[in-house]
Phi, psi and omega in degrees: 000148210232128172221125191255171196213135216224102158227170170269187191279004175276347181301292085179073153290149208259138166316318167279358149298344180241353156306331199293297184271010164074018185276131156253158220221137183242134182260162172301188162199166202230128170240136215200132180011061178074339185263159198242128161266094190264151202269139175084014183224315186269165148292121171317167166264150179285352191242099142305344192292134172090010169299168169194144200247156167226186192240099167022123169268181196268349129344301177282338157298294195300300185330285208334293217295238216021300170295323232260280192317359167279347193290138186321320177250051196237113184277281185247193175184146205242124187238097215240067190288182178298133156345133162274012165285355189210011171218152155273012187315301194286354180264355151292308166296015148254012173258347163306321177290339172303012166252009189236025168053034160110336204275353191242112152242131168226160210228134177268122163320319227044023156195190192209187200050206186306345191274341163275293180328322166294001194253295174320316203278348174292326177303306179330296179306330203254347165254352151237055175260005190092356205250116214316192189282337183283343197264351164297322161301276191359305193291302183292316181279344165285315187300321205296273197317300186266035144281140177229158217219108173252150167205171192235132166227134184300320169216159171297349196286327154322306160289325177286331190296357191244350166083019202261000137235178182273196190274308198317311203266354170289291153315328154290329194290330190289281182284015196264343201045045182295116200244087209274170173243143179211169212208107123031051191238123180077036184074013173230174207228121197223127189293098179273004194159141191237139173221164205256320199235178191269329188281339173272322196318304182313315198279359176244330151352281199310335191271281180350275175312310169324290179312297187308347175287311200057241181244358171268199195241139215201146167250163208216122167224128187304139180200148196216148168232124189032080179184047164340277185321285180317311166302318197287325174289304182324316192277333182288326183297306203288330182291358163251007184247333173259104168271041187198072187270111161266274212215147192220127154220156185258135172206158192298142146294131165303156197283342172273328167287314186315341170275003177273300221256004145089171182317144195071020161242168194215146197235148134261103166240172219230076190267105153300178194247115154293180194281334193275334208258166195266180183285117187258040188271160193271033146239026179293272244286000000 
């Protein structure tokens, strides 16, 4: 049985990361002075300010599959999105899918960035073993559940204006000049530490990821929205801080996260390995 496998641009997978692994990408969209933007498909505005993003409608998920279930060598598709806590994505793809008699399962992550990604390329590894539709979900929802989905955002205002936290803790964080750390949780984006400086926020970035490493052996990927430099220092810290390091990489946050968590923020996420599987980081294959 042959299973493609299907997520969005909120994942922030690379083209060569979904060229490798045969992943198709249904994109966001960025809405910005009246212009409707899909992210990984238009050119962005250099200025986000007063932007606001939506989620792939189910008109447009349905073409994806449609096209994708057209291919000669394709039975299903395990179609694996962004949290329905921080998107409507996923509740498009399932009324998209009621057209396809069964043959499209989808699954919300619960999380979003690389904490979806790792999930799509676990599916990806796993359709291409050959391995029927449940055990490819199967695949996706163990990489989602031992991810852990770390971020840094210089301020909150950004997530309350997105409605992805609240006015109280936006506002304490705003006049407190608070540097919160927030974590993934139930699908959702949650103030895990509050800090005074950008500097301490990061060194507790960094224990966060550590802790969430522990002792198995784990990938790991760094993610920035206009903060290159900061990042590139963040991943050098965890690779001296992590002792069971498998494979690390940095990437740009997609333009729909980056208007939530706004400029200068920086994300970590933390994929242990399961014990039976071989290293799925997206340049193994």
């Amino acid at each position: 049985m042959n299973i493609a496998v299907v997520t969005d641009s909120s994942a922030c997978l690379t083209a060569e990361d979904c060229g490798r692994w045969g992943i198709e990408v249904a994109p966001l969209h960025v809405l910005h002075d009246g212009q409707d933007y899909r992210v990984g498909v238009d050119e962005m505005p250099d200025d986000l300010t007063g932007a606001t993003t939506a989620g792939a409608s189910p008109a447009e998920l349905r073409a994806i599959y449609r096209r994708v279930l057209e291919r000669d060598d394709v039975d299903g598709i395990v179609a694996v999105h962004i949290s329905q806590q921080l998107s409507g994505t996923w509740v498009a793809a399932r009324n998209a899918a009621k057209d396809f008699d069964g043959a499209v399962c989808v699954i919300d992550s619960e999380s979003v960035a690389m904490g979806l990604g790792f999930a799509a390329i676990a599916a990806a590894d796993a359709a291409a073993r050959g391995e029927d539709i449940d055990a490819v979900e199967a695949a996706a929802v163990d990489a989602a559940e031992r991810s852990s989905c770390l971020f840094m955002v210089d301020s909150l205002e950004h997530l309350r204006r997105g409605g992805r936290v609240g006015a109280a803790a936006a506002l304490l964080g705003t006049a407190l000049s608070i540097k919160p750390v927030l974590h993934v949780r139930d699908g959702k984006l949650v103030v895990r530490d509050k800090q005074r400086t950008g500097t301490k926020a990061r060194a507790k970035l960094v224990d966060a990821a550590v802790d969430a490493a522990g002792e198995a052996k784990v990938d790991v990927a760094v993610h920035h929205f206009a903060a290159a430099e900061r990042a590139e220092t963040l991943a050098e810290r965890l690779r001296e801080r992590i002792s069971n390091l498998g494979e690390i990489s940095v990437k740009e946050a997609d333009t729909v996260l980056g208007v939530h968590v706004g400029p200068g923020a920086l994300g970590v996420v933390v994929r242990p390995y399961a014990e039976e599987t071989a290293e799925l980081s997206p340049g193994s294959r």
